[in-house]
C-alpha positions in Angstrom: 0.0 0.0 0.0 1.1 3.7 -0.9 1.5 5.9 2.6 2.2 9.4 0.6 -0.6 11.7 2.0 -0.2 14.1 -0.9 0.0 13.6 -4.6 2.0 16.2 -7.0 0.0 18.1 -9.5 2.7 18.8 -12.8 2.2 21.3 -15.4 1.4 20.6 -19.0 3.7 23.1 -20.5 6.5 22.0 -18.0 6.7 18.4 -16.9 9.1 18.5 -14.6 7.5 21.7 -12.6 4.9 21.1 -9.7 2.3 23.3 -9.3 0.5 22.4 -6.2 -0.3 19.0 -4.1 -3.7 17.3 -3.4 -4.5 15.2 -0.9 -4.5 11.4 -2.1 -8.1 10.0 -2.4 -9.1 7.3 0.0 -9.8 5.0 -2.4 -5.8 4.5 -2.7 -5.3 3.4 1.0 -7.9 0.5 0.3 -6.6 -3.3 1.1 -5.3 -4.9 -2.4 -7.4 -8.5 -1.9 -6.4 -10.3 -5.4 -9.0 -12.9 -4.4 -11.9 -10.5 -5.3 -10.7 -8.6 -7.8 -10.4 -12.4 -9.8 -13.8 -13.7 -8.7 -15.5 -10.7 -9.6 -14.0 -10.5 -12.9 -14.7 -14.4 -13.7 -18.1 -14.1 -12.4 -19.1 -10.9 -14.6 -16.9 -11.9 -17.8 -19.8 -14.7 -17.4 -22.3 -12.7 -18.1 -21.2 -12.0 -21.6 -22.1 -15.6 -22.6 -24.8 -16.9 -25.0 -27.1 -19.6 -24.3 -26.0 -23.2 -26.6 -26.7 -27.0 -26.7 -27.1 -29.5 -28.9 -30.3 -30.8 -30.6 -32.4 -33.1 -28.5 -32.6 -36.1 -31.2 -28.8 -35.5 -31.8 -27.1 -38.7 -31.8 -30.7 -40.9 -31.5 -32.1 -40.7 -35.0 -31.1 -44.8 -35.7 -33.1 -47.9 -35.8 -30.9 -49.6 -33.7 -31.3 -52.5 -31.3 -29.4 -54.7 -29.1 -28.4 -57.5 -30.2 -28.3 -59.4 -27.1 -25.8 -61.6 -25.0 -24.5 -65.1 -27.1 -23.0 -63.2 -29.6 -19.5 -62.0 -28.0 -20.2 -58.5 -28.9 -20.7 -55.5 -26.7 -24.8 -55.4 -25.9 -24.6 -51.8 -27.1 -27.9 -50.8 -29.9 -26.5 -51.9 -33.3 -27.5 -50.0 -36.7 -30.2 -52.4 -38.4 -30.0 -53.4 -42.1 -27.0 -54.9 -44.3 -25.3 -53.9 -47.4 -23.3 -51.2 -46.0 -20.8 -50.7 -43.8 -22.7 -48.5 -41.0 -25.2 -51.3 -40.5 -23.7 -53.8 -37.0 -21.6 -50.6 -35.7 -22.9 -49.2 -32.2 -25.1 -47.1 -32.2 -26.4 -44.0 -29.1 -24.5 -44.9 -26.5 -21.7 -41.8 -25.9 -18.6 -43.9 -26.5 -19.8 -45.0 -29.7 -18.9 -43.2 -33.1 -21.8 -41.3 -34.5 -23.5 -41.9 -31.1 -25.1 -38.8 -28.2 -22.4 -36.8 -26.3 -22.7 -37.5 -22.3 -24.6 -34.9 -20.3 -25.4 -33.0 -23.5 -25.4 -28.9 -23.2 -28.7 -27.7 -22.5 -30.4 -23.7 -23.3 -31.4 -23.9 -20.0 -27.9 -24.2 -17.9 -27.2 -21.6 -15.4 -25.1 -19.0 -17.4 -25.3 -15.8 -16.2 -24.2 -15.3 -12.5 -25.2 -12.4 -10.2 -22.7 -10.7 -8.1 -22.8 -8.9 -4.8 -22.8 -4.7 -5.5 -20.2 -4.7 -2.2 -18.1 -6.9 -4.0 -18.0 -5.1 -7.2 -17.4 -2.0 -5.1 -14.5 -3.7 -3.3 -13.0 -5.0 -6.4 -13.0 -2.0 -7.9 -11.4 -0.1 -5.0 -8.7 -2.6 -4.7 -7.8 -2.4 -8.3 -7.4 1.3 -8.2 -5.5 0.9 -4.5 -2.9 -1.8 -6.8 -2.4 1.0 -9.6 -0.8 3.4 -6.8 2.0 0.9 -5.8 4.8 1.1 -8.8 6.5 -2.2 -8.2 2.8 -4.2 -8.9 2.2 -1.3 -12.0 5.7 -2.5 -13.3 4.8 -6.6 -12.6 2.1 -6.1 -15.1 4.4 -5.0 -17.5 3.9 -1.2 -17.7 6.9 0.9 -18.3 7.0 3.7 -15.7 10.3 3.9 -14.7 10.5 7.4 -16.4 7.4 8.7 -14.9 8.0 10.8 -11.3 5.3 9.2 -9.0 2.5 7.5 -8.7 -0.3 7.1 -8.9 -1.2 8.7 -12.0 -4.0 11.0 -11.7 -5.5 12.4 -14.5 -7.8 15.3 -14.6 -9.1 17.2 -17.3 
């Protein structure tokens, strides 16, 4: 966490001149928790999802039966008919070729997912809090060696 009470205000004609100091915002002292900053951006990247399964008859649209036991074959449903080279293969069962997936996706799963406003608030907080400590700002890969201090607040 950042412990400077006062932030630097530069000049836009001069850089390297500073023109007054404001008071940091509270919203930089805030505790960095990395936890909910990552839940609550899986949970809402979520939210962007579409709805998609498979057909219902996908995988079922055979006249196939079981053979049966005595034959030394698996007792899975076989395709019906002769004269080509689907007809004895398995047929519906998920490990067969051609046959339903397991657990197949439905329209109605759960895809969206609410989140707690608190939390959003917090997450937000801390990611602002982690953009005032440098050495975290340079971990992400942010050149900022040059710049004087930070954090970097920008007003119009």
């Amino acid at each position: 966490m950042t412990s400077r009470p006062v932030v630097s205000v530069y000049t836009k004609e001069n850089p390297s001149e500073i023109t007054d100091g404001v008071p940091m915002p509270a919203v930089f002292t805030a505790p960095i928790r990395n936890d909910i900053v990552q839940f609550v951006h899986t949970n809402m990247a979520k939210n962007k999802r579409q709805a998609h399964g498979v057909h219902w008859k996908a995988g079922m649209q055979h006249s196939a039966e079981s053979w049966g036991t005595g034959r030394a074959v698996a007792r899975i449903p076989r395709i019906s008919g002769s004269g080509t080279s689907r007809s004895g293969q398995g047929a519906f069962g998920n490990q067969c070729r051609k046959g339903r997936m397991f657990a197949p996706l439905k329209t109605w799963r759960r895809w969206h997912r609410k989140i707690n406003l608190t939390q959003k608030r917090h997450a937000v907080a801390s990611a602002l809090a982690s953009s005032a400590v440098t050495p975290l700002v340079l971990a992400r890969g942010h050149r900022v060696k040059k710049c004087p201090n930070s954090p970097w607040l920008l007003t119009t």
